[in-house]
C-alpha positions, 0 to 999 in steps of 0.5 A: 942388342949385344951379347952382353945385352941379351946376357945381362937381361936373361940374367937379371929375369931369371934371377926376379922370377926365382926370387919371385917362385921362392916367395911364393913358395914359402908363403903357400907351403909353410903349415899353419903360418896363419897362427903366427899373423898376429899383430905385435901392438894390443888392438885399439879399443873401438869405444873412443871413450876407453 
């Protein structure tokens, strides 16, 4: 492979798996981010006759 090969793919990996660190990073680091989960619709009720 060429040098512009091998620099294409170190590039395009390292730039995933930072992307993919940073993700990963923010979901697990943030405090009491499971108050925030909720959903934007009221729930359905589970009687279908409601």
């Amino acid at each position: 492979m060429s040098l512009t090969g091998w620099l294409t793919m170190i590039f395009s990996i390292s730039g995933v798996l930072t992307a993919a660190v940073w993700a990963y990073y923010k979901v697990l680091s943030t405090p009491r981010e499971t108050e925030h989960l909720l959903s934007p619709t009221p729930p359905l009720p589970e009687d279908p006759d409601q």
